[in-house]
PDB file of N, CA, C and O in Angstrom:
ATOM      1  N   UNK A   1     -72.744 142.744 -25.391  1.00  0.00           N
ATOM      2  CA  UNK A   1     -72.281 143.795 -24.505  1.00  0.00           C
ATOM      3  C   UNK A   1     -73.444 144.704 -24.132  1.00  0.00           C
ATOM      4  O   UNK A   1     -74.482 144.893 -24.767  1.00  0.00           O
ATOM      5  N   UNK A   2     -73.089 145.185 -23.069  1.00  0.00           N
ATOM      6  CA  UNK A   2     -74.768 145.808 -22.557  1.00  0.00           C
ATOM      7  C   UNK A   2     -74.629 147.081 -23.158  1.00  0.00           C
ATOM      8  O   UNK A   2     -73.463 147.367 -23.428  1.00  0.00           O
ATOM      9  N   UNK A   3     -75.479 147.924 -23.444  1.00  0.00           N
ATOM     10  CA  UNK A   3     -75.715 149.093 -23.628  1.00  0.00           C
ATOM     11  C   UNK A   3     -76.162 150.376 -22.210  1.00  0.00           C
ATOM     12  O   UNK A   3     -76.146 151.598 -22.065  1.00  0.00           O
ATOM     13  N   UNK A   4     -76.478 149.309 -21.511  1.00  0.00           N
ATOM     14  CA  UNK A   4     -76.870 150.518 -20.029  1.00  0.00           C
ATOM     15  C   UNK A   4     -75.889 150.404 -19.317  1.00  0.00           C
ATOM     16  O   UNK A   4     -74.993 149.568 -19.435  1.00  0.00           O
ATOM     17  N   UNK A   5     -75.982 151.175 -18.587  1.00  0.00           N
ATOM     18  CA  UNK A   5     -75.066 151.354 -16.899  1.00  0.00           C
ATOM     19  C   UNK A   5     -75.912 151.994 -15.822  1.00  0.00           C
ATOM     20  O   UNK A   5     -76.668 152.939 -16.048  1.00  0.00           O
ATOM     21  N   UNK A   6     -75.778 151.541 -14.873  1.00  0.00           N
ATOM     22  CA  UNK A   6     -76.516 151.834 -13.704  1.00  0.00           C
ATOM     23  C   UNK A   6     -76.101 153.524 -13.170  1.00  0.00           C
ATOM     24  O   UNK A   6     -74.898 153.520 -12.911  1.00  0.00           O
ATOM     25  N   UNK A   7     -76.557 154.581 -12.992  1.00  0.00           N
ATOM     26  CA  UNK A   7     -76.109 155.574 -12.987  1.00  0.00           C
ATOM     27  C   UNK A   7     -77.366 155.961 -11.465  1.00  0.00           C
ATOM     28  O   UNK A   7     -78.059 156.978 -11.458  1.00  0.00           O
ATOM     29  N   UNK A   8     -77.381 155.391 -10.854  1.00  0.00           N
ATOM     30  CA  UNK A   8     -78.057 156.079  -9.437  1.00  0.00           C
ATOM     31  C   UNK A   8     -79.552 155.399  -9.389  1.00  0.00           C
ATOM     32  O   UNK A   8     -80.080 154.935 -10.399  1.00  0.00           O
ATOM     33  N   UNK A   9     -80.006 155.398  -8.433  1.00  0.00           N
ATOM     34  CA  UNK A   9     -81.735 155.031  -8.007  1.00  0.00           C
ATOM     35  C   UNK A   9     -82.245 155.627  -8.600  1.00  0.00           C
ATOM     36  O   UNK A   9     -82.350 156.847  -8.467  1.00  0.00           O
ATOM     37  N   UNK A  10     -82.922 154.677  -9.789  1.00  0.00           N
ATOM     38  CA  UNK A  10     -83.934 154.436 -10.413  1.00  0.00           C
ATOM     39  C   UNK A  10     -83.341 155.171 -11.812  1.00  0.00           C
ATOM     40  O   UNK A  10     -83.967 154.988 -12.857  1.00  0.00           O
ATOM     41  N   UNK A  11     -82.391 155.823 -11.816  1.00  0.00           N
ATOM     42  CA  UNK A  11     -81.697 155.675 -13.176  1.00  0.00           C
ATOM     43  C   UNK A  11     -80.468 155.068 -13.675  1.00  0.00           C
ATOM     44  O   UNK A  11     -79.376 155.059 -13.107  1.00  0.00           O
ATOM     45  N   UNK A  12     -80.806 154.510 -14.925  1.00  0.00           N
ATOM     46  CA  UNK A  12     -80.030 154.028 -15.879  1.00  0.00           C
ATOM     47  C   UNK A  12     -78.832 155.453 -17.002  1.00  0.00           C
ATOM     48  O   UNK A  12     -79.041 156.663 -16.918  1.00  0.00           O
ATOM     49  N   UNK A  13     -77.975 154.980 -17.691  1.00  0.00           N
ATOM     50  CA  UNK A  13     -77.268 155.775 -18.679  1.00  0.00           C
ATOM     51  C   UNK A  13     -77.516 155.003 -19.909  1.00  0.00           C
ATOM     52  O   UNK A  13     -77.903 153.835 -19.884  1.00  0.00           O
ATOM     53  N   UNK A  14     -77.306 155.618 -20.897  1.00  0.00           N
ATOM     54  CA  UNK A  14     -77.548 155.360 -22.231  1.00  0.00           C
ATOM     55  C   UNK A  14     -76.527 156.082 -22.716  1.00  0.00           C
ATOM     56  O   UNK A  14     -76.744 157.294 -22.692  1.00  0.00           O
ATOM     57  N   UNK A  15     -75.356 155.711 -23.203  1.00  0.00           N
ATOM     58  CA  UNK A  15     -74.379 156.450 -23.927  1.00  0.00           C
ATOM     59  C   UNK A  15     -74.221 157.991 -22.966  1.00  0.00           C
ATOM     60  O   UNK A  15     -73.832 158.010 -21.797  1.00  0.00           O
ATOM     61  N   UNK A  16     -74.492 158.827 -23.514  1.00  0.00           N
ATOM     62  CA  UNK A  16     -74.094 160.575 -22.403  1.00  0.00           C
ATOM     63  C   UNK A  16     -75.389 160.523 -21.639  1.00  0.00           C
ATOM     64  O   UNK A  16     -75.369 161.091 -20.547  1.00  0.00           O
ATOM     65  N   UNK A  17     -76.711 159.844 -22.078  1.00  0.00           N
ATOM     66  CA  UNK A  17     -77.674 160.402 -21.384  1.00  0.00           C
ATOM     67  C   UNK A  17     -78.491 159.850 -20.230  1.00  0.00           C
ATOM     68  O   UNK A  17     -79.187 158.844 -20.366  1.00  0.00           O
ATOM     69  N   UNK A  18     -78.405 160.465 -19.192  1.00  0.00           N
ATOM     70  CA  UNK A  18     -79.217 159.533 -18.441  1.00  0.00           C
ATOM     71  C   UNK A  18     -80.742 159.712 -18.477  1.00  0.00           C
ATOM     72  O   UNK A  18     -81.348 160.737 -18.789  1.00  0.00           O
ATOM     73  N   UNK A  19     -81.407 158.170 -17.988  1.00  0.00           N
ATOM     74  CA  UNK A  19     -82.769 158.042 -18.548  1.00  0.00           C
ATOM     75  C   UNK A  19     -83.084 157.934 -16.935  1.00  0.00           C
ATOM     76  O   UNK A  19     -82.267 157.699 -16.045  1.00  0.00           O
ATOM     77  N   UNK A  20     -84.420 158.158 -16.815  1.00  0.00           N
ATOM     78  CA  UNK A  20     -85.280 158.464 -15.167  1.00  0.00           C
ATOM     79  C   UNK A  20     -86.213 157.222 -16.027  1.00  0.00           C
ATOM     80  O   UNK A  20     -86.762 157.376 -17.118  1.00  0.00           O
ATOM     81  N   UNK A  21     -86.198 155.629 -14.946  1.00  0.00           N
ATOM     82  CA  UNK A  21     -86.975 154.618 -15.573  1.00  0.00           C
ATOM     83  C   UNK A  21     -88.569 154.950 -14.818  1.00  0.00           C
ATOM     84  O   UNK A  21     -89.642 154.554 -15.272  1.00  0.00           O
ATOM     85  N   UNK A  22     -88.422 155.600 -13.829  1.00  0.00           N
ATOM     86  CA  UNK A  22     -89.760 155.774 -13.177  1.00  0.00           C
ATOM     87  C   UNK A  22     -90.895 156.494 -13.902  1.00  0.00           C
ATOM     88  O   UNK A  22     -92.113 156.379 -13.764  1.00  0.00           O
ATOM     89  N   UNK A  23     -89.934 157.516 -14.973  1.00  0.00           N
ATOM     90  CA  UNK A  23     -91.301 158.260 -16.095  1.00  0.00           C
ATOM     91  C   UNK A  23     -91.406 157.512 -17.080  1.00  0.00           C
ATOM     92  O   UNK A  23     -91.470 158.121 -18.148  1.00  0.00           O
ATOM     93  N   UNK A  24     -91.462 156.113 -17.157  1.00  0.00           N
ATOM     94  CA  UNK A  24     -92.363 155.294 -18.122  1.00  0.00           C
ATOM     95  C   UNK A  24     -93.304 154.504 -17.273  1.00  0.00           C
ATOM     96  O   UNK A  24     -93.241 154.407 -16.048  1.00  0.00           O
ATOM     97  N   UNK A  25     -94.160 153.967 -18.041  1.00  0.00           N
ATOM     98  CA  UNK A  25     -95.462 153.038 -17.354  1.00  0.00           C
ATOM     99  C   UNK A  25     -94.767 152.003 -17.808  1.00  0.00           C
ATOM    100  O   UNK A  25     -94.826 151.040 -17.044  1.00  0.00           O
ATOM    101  N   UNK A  26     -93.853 151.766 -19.181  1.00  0.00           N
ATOM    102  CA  UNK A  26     -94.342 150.462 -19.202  1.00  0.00           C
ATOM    103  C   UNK A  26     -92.943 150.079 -20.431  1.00  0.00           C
ATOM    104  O   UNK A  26     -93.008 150.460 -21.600  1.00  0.00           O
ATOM    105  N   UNK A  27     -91.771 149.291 -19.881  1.00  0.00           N
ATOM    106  CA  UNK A  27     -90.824 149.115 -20.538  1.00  0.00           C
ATOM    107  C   UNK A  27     -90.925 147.046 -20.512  1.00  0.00           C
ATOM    108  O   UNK A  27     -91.256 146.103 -19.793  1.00  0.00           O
ATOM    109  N   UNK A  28     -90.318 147.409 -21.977  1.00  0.00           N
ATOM    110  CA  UNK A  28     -91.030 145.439 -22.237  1.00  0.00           C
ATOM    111  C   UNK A  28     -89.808 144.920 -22.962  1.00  0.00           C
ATOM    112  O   UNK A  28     -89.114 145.845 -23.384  1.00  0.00           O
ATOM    113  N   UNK A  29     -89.341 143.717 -23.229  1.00  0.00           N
ATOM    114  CA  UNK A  29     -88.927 142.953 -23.916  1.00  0.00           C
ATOM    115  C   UNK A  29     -89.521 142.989 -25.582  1.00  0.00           C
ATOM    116  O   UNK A  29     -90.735 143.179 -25.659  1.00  0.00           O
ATOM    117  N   UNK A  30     -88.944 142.863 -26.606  1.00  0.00           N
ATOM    118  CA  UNK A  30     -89.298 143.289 -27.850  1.00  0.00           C
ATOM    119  C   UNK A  30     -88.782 141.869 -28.689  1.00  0.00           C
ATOM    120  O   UNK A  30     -87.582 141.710 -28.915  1.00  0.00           O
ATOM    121  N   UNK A  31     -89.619 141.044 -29.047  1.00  0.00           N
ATOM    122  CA  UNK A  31     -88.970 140.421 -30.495  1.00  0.00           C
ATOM    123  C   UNK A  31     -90.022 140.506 -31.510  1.00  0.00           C
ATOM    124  O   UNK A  31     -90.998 139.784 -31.304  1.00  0.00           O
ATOM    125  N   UNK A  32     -90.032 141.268 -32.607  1.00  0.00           N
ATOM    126  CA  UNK A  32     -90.597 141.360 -33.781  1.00  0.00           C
ATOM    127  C   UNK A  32     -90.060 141.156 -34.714  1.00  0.00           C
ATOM    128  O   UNK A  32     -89.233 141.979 -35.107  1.00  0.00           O
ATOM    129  N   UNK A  33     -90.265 140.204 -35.303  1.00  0.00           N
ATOM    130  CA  UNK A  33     -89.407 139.847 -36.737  1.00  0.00           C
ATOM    131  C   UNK A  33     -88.119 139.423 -36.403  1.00  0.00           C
ATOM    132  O   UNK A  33     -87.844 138.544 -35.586  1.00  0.00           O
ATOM    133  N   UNK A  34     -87.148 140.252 -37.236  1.00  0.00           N
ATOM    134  CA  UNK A  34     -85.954 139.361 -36.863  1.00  0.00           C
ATOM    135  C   UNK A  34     -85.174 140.706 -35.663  1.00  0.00           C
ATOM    136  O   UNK A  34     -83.979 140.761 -35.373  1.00  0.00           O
ATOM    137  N   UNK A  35     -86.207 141.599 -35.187  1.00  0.00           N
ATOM    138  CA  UNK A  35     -85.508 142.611 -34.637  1.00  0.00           C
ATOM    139  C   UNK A  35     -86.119 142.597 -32.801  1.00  0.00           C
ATOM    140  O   UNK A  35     -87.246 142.551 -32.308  1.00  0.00           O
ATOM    141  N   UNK A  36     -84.346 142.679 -32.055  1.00  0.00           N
ATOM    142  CA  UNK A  36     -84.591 142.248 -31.015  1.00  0.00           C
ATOM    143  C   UNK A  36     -84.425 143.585 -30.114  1.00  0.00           C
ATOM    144  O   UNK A  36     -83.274 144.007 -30.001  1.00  0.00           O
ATOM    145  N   UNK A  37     -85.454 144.281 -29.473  1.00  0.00           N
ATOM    146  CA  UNK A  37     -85.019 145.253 -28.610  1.00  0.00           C
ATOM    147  C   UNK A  37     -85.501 145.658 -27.269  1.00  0.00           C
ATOM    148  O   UNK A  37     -85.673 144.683 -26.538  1.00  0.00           O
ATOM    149  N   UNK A  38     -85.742 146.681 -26.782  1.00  0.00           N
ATOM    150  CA  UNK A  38     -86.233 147.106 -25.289  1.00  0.00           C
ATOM    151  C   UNK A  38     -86.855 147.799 -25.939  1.00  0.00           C
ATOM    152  O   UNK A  38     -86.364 148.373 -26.911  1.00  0.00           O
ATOM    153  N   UNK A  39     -88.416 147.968 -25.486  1.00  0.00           N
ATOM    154  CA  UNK A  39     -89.485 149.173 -25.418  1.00  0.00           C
ATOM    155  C   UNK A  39     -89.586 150.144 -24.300  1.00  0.00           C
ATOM    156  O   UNK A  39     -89.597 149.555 -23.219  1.00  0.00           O
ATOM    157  N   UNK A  40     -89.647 151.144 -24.222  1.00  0.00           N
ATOM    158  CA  UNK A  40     -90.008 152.053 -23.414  1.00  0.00           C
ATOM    159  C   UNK A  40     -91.127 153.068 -23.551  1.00  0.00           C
ATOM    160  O   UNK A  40     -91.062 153.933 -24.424  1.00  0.00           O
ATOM    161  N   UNK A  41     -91.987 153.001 -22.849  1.00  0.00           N
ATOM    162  CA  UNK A  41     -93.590 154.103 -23.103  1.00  0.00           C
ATOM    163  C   UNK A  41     -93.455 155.018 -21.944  1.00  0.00           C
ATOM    164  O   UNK A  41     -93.279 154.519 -20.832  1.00  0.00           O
ATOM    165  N   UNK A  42     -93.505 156.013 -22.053  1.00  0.00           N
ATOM    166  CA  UNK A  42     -93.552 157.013 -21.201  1.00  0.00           C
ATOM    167  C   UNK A  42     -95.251 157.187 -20.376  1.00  0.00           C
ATOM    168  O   UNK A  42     -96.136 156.456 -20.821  1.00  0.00           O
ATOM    169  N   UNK A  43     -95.483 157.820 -19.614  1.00  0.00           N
ATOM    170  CA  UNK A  43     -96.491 157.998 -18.345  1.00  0.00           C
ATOM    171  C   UNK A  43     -97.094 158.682 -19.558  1.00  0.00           C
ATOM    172  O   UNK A  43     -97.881 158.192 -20.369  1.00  0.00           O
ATOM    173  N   UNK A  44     -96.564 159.941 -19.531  1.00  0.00           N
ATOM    174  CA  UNK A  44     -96.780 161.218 -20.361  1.00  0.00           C
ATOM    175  C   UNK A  44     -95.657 161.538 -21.705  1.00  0.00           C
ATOM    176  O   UNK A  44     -94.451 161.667 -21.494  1.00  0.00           O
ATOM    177  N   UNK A  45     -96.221 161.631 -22.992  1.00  0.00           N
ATOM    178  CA  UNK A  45     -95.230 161.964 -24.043  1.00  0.00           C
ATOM    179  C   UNK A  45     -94.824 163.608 -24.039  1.00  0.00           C
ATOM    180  O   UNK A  45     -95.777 164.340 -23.772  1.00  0.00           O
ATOM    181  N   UNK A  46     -93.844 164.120 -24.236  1.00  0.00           N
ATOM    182  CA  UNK A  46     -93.446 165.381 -24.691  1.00  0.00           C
ATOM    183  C   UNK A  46     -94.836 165.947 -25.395  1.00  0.00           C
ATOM    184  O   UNK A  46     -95.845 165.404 -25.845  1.00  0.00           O
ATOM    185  N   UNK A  47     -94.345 167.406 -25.251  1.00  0.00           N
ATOM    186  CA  UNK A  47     -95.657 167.803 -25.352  1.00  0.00           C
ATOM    187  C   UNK A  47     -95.462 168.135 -27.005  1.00  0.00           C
ATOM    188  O   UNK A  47     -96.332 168.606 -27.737  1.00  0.00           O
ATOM    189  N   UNK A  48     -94.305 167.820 -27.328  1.00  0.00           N
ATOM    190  CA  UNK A  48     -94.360 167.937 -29.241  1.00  0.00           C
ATOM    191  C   UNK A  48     -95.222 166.351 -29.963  1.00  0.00           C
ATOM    192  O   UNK A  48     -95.801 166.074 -31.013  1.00  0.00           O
ATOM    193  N   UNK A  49     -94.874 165.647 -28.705  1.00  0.00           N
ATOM    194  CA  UNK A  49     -94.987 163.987 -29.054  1.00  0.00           C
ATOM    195  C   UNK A  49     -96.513 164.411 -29.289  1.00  0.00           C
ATOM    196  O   UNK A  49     -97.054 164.247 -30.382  1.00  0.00           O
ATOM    197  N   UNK A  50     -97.171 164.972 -28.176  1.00  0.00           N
ATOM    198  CA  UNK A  50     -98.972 164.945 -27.559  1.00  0.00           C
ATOM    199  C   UNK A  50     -99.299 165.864 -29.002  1.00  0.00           C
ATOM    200  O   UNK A  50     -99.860 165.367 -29.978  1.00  0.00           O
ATOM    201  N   UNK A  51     -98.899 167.096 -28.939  1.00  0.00           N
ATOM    202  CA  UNK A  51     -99.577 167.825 -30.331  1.00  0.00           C
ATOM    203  C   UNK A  51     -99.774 166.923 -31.711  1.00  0.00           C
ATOM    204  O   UNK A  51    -100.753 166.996 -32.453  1.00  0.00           O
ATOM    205  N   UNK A  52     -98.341 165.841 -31.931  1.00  0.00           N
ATOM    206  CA  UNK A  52     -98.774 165.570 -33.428  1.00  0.00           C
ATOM    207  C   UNK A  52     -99.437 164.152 -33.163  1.00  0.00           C
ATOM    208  O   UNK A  52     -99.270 163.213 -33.942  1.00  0.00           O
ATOM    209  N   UNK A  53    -100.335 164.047 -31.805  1.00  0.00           N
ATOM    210  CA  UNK A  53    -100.645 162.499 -32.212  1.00  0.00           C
ATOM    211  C   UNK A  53     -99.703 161.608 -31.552  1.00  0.00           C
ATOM    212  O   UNK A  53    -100.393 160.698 -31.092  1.00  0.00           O
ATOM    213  N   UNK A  54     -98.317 161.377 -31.233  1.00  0.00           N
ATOM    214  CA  UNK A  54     -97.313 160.585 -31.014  1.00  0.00           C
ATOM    215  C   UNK A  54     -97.694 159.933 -29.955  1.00  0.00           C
ATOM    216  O   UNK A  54     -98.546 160.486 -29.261  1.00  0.00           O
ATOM    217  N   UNK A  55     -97.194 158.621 -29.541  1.00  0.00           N
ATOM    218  CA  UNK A  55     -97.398 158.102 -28.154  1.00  0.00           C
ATOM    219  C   UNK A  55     -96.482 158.273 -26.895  1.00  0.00           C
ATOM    220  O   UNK A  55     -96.577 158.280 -25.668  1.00  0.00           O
ATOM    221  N   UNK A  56     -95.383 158.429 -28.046  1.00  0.00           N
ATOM    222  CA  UNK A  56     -93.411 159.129 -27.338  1.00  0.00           C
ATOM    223  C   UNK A  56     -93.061 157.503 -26.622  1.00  0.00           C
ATOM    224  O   UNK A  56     -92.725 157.262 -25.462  1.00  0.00           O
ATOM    225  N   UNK A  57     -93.222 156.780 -27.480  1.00  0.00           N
ATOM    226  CA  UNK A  57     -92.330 155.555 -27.123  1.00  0.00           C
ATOM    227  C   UNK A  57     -91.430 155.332 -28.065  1.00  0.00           C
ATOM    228  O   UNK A  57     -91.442 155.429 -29.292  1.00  0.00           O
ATOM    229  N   UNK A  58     -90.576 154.988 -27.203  1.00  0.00           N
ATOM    230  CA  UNK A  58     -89.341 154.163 -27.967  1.00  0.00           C
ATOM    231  C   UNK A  58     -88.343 153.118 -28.041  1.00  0.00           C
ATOM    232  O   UNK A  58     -88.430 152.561 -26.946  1.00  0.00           O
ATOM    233  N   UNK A  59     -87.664 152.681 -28.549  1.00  0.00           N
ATOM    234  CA  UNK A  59     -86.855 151.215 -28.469  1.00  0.00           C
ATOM    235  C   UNK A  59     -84.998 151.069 -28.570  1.00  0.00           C
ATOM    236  O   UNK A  59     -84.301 151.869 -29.194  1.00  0.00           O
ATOM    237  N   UNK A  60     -84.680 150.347 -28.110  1.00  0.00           N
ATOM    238  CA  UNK A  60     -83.214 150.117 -28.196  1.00  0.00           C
ATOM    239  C   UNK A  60     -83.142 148.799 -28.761  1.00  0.00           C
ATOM    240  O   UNK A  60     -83.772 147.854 -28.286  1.00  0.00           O
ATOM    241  N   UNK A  61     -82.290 148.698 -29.897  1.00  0.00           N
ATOM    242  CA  UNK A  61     -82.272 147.179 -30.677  1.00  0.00           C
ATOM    243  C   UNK A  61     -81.090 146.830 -30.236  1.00  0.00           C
ATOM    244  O   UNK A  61     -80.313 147.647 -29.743  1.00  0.00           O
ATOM    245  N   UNK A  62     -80.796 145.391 -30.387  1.00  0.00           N
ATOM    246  CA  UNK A  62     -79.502 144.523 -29.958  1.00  0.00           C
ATOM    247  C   UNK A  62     -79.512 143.469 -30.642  1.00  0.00           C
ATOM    248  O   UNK A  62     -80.649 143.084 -30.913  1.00  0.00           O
ATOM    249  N   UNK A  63     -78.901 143.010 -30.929  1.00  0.00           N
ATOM    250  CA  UNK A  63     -78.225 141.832 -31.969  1.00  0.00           C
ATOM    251  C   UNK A  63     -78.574 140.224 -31.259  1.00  0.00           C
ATOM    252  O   UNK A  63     -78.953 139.164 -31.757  1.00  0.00           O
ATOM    253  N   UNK A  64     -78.340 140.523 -30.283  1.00  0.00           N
ATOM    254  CA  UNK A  64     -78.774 138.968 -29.815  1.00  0.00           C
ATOM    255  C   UNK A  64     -80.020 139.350 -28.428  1.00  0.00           C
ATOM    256  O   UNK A  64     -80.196 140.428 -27.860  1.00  0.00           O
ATOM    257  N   UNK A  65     -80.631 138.200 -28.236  1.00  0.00           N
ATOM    258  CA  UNK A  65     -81.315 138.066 -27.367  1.00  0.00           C
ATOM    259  C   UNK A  65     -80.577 138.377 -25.976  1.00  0.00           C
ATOM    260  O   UNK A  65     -80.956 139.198 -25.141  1.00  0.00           O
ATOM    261  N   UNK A  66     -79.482 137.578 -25.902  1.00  0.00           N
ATOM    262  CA  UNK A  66     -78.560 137.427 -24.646  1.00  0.00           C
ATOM    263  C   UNK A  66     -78.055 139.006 -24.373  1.00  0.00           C
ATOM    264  O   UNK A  66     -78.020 139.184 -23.155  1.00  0.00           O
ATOM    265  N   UNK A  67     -77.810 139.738 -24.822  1.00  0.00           N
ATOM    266  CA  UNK A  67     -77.284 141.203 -25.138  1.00  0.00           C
ATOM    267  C   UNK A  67     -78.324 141.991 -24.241  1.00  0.00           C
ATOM    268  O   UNK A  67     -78.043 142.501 -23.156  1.00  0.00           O
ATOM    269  N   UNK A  68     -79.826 142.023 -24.976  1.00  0.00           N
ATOM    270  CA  UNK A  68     -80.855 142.627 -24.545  1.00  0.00           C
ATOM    271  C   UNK A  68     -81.595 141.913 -23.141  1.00  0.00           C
ATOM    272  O   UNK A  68     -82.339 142.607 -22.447  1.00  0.00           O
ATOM    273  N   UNK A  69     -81.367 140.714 -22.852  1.00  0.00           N
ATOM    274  CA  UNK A  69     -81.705 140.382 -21.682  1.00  0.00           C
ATOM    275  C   UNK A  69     -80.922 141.012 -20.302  1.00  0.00           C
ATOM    276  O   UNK A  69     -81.181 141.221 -19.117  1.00  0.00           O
ATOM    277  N   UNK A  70     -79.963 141.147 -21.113  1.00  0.00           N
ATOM    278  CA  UNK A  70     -79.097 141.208 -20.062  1.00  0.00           C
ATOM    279  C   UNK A  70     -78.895 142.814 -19.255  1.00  0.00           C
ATOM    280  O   UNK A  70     -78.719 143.229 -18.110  1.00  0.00           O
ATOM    281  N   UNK A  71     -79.003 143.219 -20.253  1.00  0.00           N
ATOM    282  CA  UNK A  71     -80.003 144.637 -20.413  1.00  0.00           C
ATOM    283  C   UNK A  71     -80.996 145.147 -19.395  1.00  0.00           C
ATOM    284  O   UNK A  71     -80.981 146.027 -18.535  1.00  0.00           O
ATOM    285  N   UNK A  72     -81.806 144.312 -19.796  1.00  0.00           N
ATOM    286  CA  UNK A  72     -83.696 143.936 -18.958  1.00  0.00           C
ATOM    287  C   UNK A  72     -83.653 143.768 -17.468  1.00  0.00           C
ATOM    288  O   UNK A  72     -84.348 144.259 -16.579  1.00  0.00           O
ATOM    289  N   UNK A  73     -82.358 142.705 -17.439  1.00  0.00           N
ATOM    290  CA  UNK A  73     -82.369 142.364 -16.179  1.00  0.00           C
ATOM    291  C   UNK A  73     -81.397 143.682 -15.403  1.00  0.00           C
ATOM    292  O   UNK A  73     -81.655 143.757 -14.202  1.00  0.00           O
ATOM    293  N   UNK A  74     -80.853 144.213 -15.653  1.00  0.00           N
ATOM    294  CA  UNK A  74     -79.790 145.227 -14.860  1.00  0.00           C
ATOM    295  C   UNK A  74     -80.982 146.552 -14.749  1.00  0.00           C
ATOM    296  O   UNK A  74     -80.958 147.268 -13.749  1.00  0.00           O
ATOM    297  N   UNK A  75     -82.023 146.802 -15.874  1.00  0.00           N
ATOM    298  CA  UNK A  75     -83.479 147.817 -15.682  1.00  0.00           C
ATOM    299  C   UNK A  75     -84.195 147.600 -14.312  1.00  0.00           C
ATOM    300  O   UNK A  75     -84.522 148.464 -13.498  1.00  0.00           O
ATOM    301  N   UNK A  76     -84.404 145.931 -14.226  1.00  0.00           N
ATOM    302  CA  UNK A  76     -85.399 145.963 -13.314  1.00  0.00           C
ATOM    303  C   UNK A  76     -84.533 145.601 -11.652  1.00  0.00           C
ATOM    304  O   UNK A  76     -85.097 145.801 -10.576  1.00  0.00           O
ATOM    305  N   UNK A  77     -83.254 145.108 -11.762  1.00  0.00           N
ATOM    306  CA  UNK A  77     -82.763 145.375 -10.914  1.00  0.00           C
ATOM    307  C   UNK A  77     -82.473 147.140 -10.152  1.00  0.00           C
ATOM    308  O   UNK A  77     -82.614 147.296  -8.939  1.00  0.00           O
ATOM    309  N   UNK A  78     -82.077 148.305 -11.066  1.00  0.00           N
ATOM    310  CA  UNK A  78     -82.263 149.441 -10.583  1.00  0.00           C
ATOM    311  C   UNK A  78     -83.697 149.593  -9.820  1.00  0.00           C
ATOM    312  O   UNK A  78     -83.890 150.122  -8.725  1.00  0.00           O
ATOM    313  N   UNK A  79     -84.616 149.010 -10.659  1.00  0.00           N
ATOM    314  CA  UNK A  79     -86.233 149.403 -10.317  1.00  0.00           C
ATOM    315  C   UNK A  79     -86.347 148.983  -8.926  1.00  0.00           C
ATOM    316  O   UNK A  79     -87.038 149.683  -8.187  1.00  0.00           O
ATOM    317  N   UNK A  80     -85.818 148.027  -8.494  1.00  0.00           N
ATOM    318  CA  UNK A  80     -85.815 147.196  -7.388  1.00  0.00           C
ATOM    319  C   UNK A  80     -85.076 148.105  -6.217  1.00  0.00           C
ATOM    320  O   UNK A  80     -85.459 148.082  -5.047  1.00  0.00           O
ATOM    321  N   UNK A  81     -84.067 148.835  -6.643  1.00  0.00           N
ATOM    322  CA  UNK A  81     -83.467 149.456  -5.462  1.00  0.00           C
ATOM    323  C   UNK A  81     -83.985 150.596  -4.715  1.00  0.00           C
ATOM    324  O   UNK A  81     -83.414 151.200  -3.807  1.00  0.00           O
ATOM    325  N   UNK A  82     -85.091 150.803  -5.190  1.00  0.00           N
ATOM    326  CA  UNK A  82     -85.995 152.030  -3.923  1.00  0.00           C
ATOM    327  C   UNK A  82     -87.260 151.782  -3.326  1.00  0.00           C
ATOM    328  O   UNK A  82     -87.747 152.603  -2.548  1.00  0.00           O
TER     329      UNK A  82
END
């Protein structure tokens, strides 16, 4: 079952929050180990992220491959609509 919803050009929802995909550089496909998720890196990290060092990326895990693809593909379809 997907975890996103399409919530307007060039954003996605995540449970209550909506995410703006255009302030990352660089969102990827993830399999490490036995853990399967979406990466997301921001342009610029929060500026709490920048003080301690942080890079301010982060990930969404999913249970199957098929789950998170499916995912991936509904991301870059928004990306596509402007």
């Amino acid at each position: 079952m997907a975890k996103f919803t399409k919530a307007g050009l060039g954003f996605i929802k995540l449970d209550d929050e909506l995410i703006n995909l255009k302030a990352y550089r660089e969102i990827t496909k993830l399999d490490e180990f036995d853990d399967i998720m979406i990466g997301f890196t921001p342009f610029m990290p929060s500026k709490e992220d920048w003080e301690s060092g942080v890079e301010g990326s982060w990930v969404v895990s999913y249970e199957t491959a098929d789950e998170r693809d499916e995912d991936f593909q509904l991301i870059e379809e928004v990306l596509k609509q402007e």
